[in-house]
N, C-alpha and C positions, 0 to 999 in steps of 0.2 A: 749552084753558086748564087749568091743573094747578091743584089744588084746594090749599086750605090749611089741608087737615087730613089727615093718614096713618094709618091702621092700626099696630096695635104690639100685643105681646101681653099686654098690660095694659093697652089703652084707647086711647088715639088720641094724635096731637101735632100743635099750634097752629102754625099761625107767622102771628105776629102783625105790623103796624105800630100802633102808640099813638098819639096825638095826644092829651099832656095839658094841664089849663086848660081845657076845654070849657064852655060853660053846662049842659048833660046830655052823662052817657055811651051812645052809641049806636054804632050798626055804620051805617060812613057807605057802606062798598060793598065790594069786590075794589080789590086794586092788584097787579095780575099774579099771583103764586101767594102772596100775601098777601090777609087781612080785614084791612080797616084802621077801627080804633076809637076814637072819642074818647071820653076821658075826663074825669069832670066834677071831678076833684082836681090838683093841683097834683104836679110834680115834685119833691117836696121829700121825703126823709127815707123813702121807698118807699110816700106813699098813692096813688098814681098807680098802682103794682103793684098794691096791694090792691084797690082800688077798681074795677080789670081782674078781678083774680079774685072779687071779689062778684058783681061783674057778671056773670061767665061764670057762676056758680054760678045765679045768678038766672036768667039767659036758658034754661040747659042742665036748669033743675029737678035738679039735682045739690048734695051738698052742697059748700061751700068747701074742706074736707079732699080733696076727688077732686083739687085743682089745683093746680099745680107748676110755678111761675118758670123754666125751666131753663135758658133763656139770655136775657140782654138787660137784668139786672136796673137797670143804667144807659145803656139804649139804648131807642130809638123801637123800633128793630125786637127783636121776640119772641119764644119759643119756650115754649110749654106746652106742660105734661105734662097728659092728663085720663085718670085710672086708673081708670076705669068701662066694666064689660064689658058695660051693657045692650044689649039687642040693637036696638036702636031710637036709640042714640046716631048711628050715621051720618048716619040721616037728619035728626035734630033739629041737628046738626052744619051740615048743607047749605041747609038752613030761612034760619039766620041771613045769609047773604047768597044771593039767588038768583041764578043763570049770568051772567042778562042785567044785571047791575048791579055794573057799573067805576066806580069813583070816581078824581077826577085827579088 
């Protein structure tokens, strides 16, 4: 299974599926070479974005400046940027969803 985060020479890139409207924002599993994460805001007006990127900020102990929309900004499916070259990102990266956990 292909992971859904890549190496780049400025930090790593996401690709996400969204699910917003959620009761809380959490990482529900993998969905093929996607994390797919519900969001506890509404698709309205870009807090559904936001609220993705607090969140990553939050999970990643990074601040919200490291993270970048870069594609999907009106789409489920997503793609961030995260510009942090800690050397410990990978694995904190791989944390949030583990191998054996697919969601349907």
């Amino acid at each position: 299974m292909a992971d859904f985060f890549q190496p780049t020479c400025q930090g790593y890139v996401l690709r996400l599926t969204v699910a917003p409207g959620a009761r809380r924002t959490e990482v529900v599993g993998r969905q093929g070479d996607r994390l797919k994460v519900r969001v506890a805001a509404p698709p309205e007006k870009g807090a559904a974005n936001r609220e993705l990127l607090a969140f990553l900020a939050r999970a990643l102990n990074l601040p919200k400046s490291a993270f970048k929309l870069t594609l999907g900004t009106r789409s489920r499916t997503k793609v961030v940027a995260v510009n942090d070259l800690s050397p410990d990102l990978g694995r904190r990266l791989s944390l949030l969803a583990p191998a054996s956990q697919e969601s349907a």
